[in-house]
C-alpha positions in Angstrom: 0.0 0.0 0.0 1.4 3.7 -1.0 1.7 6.4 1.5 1.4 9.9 0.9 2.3 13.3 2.5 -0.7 15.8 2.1 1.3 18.5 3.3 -0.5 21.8 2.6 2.1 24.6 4.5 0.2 27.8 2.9 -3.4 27.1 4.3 -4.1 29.4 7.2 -5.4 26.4 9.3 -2.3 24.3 9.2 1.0 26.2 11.0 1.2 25.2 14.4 4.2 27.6 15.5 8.1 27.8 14.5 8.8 25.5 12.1 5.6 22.6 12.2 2.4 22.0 10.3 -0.6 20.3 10.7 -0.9 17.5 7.5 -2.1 14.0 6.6 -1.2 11.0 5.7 -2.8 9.1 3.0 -5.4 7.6 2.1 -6.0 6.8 5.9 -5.9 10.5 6.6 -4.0 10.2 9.6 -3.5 13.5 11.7 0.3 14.3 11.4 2.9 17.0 12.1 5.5 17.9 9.6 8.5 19.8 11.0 10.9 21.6 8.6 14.2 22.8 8.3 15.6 25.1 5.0 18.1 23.2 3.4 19.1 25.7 1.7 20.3 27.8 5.0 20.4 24.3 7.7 22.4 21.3 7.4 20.7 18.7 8.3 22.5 18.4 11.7 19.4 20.3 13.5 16.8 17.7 12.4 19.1 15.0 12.9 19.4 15.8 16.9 15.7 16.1 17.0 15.2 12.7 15.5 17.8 11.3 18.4 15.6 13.3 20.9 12.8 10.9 19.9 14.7 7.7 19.2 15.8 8.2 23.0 12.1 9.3 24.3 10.7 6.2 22.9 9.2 4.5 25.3 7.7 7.6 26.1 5.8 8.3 23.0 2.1 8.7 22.3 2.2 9.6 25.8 3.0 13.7 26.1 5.3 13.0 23.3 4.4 12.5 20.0 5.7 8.9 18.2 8.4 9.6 15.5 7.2 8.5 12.3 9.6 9.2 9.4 13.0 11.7 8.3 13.3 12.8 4.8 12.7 15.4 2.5 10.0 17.3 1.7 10.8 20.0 -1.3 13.9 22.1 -0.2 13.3 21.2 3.7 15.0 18.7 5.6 11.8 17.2 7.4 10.5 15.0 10.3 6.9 13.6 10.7 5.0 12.7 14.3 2.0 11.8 15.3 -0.5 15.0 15.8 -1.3 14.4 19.5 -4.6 15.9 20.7 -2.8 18.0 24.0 -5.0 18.8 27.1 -3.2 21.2 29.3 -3.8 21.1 33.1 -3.3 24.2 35.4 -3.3 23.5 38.8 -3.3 26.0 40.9 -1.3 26.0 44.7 -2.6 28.2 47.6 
């Protein structure tokens, strides 16, 4: 089965801060973040040492953290892809 990237960076709806956007992954649709680095002006050195982040959080992921799903290229970018997570912040308040 074939897997693609629908990984629109200029809608409105899809930047979620710095350098990540919301996209999908075909034909399941599957919620995904894309995060991108100009290879044009970054080695891929940055990207890399978030990928090792992951890799080492492992155990962690789906949990706070999203899962690490592939590195690679996307256009000009050097490029990562996780798991949208659906985050619920807590405030708790101390008297």
């Amino acid at each position: 089965m074939d897997v693609f990237l629908d990984f629109k960076p200029w809608l409105r709806k899809n930047p979620r801060g710095g350098r990540a956007w919301s996209a999908h992954l075909s034909p399941e649709k599957t919620p995904v973040i894309v995060k991108c680095w100009d290879a044009y002006k970054n080695s891929e050195d940055p990207c890399n040492m978030e990928v090792g982040a992951y890799v080492t959080l492992q155990e962690l992921s789906g949990v706070g953290i999203p899962k690490f799903i592939v590195v690679g290229r996307v256009g000009f970018c050097h490029a990562i892809v996780l798991q949208d997570l659906d985050v619920t912040f807590l405030y708790i308040f101390i008297c």
